[in-house]
C-alpha positions in Angstrom: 78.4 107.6 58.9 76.3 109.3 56.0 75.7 113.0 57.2 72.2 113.5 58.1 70.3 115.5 55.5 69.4 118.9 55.5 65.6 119.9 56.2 63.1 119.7 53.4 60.1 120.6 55.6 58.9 121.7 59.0 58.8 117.9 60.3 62.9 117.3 59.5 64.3 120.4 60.5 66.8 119.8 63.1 65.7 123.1 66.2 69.1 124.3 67.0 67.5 127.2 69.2 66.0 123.8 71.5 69.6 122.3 71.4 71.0 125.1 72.7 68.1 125.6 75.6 68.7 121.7 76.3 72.5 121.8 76.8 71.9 125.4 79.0 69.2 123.4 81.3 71.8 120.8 81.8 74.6 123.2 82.2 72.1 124.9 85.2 71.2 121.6 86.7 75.2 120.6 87.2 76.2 123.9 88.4 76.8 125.2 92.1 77.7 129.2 90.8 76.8 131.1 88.6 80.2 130.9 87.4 80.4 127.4 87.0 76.7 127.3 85.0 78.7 130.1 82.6 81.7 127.5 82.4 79.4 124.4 82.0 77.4 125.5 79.3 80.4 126.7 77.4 82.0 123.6 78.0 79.4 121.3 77.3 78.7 123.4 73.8 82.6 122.7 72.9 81.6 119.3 74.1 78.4 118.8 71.7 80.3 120.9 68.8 83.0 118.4 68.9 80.9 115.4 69.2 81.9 113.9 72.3 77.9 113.9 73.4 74.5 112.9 71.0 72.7 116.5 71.1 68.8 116.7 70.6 67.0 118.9 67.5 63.7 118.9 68.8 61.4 119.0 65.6 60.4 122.9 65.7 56.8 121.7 67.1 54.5 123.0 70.0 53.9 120.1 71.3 57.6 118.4 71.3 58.8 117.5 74.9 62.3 117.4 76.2 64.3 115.1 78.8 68.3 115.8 80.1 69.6 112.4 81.2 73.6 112.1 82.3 75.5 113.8 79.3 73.2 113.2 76.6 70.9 115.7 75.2 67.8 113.6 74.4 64.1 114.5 73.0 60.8 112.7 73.3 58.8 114.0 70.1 55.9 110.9 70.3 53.3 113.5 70.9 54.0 115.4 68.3 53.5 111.9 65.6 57.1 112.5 64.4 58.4 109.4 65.8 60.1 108.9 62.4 62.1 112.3 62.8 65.9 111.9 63.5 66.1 114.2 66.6 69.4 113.2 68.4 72.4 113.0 66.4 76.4 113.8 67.0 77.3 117.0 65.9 80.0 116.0 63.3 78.0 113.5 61.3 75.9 116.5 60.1 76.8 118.1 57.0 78.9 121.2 57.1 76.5 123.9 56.7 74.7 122.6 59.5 77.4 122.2 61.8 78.3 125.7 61.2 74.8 126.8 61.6 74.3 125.2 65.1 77.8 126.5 66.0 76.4 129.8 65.3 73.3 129.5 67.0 75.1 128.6 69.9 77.6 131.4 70.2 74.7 133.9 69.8 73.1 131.9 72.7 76.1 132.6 74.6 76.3 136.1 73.5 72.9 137.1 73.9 71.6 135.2 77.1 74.7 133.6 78.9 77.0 136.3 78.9 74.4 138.8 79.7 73.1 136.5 83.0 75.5 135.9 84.5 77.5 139.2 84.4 79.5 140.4 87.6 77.4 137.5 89.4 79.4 134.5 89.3 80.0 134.8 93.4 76.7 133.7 93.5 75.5 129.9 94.6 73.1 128.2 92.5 69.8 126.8 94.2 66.3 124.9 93.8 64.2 127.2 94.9 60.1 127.5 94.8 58.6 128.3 91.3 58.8 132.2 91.1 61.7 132.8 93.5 64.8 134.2 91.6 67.0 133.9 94.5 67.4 134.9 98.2 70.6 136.4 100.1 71.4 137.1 103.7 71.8 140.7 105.3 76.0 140.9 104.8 75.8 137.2 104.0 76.0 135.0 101.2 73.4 135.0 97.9 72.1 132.7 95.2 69.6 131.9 92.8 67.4 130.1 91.1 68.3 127.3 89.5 65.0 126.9 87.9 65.6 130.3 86.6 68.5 130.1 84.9 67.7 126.9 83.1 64.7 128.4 81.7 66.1 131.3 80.4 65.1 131.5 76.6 66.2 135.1 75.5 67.7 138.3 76.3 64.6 139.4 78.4 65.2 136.6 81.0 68.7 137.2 80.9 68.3 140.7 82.0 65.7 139.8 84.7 68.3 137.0 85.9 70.9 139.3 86.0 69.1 141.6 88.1 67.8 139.1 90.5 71.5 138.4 91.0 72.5 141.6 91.4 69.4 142.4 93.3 70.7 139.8 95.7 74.4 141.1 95.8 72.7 144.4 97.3 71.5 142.5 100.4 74.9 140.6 100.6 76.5 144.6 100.2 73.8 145.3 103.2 74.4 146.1 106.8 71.8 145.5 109.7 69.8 148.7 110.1 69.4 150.5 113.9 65.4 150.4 113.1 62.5 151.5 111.5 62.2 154.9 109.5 58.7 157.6 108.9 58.9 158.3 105.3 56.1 161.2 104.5 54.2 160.2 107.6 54.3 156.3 106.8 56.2 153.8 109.1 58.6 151.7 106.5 60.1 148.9 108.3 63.3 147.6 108.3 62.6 144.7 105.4 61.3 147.5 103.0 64.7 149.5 103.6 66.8 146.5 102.4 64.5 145.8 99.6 64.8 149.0 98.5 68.4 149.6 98.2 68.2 145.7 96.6 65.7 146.6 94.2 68.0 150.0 93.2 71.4 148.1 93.1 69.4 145.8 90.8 68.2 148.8 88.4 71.6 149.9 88.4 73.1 146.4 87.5 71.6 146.1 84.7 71.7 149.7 83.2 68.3 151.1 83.8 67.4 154.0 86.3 66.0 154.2 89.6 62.3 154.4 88.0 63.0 151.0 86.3 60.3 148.8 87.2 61.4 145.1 86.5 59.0 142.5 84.7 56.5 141.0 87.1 57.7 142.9 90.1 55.8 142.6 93.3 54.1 145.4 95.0 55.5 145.6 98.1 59.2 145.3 95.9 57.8 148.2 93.9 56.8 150.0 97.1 60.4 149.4 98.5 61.6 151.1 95.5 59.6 154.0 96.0 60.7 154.5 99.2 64.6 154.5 97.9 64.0 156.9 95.5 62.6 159.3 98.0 65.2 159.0 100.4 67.6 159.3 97.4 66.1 162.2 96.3 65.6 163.6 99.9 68.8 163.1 101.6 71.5 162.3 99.0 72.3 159.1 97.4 75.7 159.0 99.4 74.0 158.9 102.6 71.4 156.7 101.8 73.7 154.5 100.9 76.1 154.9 103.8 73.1 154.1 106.3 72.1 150.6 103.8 75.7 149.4 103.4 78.0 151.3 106.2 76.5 151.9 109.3 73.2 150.9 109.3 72.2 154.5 111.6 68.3 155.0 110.6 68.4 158.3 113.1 70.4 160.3 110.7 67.9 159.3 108.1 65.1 160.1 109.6 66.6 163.7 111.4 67.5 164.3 107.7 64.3 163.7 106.4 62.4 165.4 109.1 64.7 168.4 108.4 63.6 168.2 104.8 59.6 167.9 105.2 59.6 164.2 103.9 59.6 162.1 107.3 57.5 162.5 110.6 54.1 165.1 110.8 54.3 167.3 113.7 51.7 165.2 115.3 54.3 161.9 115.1 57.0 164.1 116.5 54.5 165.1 119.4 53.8 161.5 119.7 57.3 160.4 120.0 56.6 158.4 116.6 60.5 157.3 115.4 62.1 158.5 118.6 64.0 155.1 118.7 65.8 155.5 115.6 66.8 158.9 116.9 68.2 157.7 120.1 69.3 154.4 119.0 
């Protein structure tokens, strides 16, 4: 076949950035870990490169939509009025340069947003879930996430965020089931915003930031959780904070310790009995 020809203008220029997102979105859809989305879209790029599937350029336009049927990487560009444009193709009846570009484009892909994702997650199951929800995990159970999230994943932002949504999860899966609620400077926390904090923390960590890290689009009541585990971090040692979230799950020394400190029950809760339960549990 006569090797398509290189662009001459913004309506023939084949989007290798849109043929990478289309083979990752069909790499997520197929995959039941994290692992295996990390092994699917490298294989299904080694697939593309060699020419064993038709991959989609999507004309670099706004207003271009895509489609993933069975193995093939296919674009509808009517609504941009391109119908003329060539926008699937096999790899090797391109011309050289451009097979070497999209080759490059999609090792960076994997570089810069695969890689990155799915790092130290790959235990990790991969689920629909409700638009918004990057994943969900048991107390010293299994986790997953989104599938939606990882097939949408255009850059090294969402890569992060998906990697820390992973690791996030892997903190409740680390996660014992605590003896009950603590006082934390006079305020009740229950036992949810104790898990989500040590979560939100092992999260931070994951990905290289600190434990004032606040992620993109985090919740308030996740950004109150991590509050809370900075204090008791800060108040009673990181060791046994930790020890209490992922050993022993004994809220009374917590909350003795943080009374000792000043940071936990007022003198009226202590009169009151306020926490007592944790104490004795």
């Amino acid at each position: 076949m006569v090797p398509v020809e290189a662009s001459t203008g913004p309506d023939r220029s084949l989007d290798f950035e849109a043929a990478a997102l289309n083979i990752q979105r069909e790499a997520a859809g197929r995959a039941a870990t994290v692992s295996q989305f990390q092994t699917n879209f490298h294989t299904f790029a080694q697939d593309a490169l060699e020419g064993r599937v038709t991959v989609s350029f999507i004309p670099q336009s706004d207003e271009a939509t895509t489609t993933v049927t069975g193995t093939e990487y296919t674009a509808d560009v009517s609504a941009s009025g391109m119908e003329g444009t060539k926008a699937a193709v096999t790899v090797t009846d391109l011309a050289e340069e451009q097979q070497a570009e999209f080759r490059a484009v999609l090792d960076a892909h994997e570089g810069r947003v695969i890689t990155p994702a799915t790092d130290a997650i790959g235990n990790l199951g991969v689920e629909e879930m409700p638009e918004g929800q990057l994943g969900e995990a048991e107390i010293g159970g299994r986790g997953r996430v989104s599938k939606g999230m990882l097939a949408g994943m255009s850059g090294s932002v969402d890569a992060k965020q998906a990697n820390h949504a992973g690791k996030h999860e892997q903190g409740h899966m680390d996660s014992v089931h605590l003896s009950g609620n603590l006082v934390v400077d006079g305020q009740v926390e229950v036992t949810r915003t104790l898990y989500e904090s040590y979560a939100e923390l092992t999260g931070n960590r994951g990905v290289g930031e600190g434990v004032h890290y606040n992620r993109p689009g985090q919740p308030e009541d996740y950004a109150h959780a991590q509050k809370v585990g900075v204090i008791l971090e800060e108040a009673v040692g990181r060791a046994v904070y930790e020890q209490t979230l992922t050993k022993d799950g004994d809220v009374g020394r917590l909350q003795a310790a943080l009374d000792a400190r000043g940071r936990g029950r007022t003198a009226q809760q202590v009169r009151e009995g306020v926490g007592e339960a944790a104490l004795t549990a």
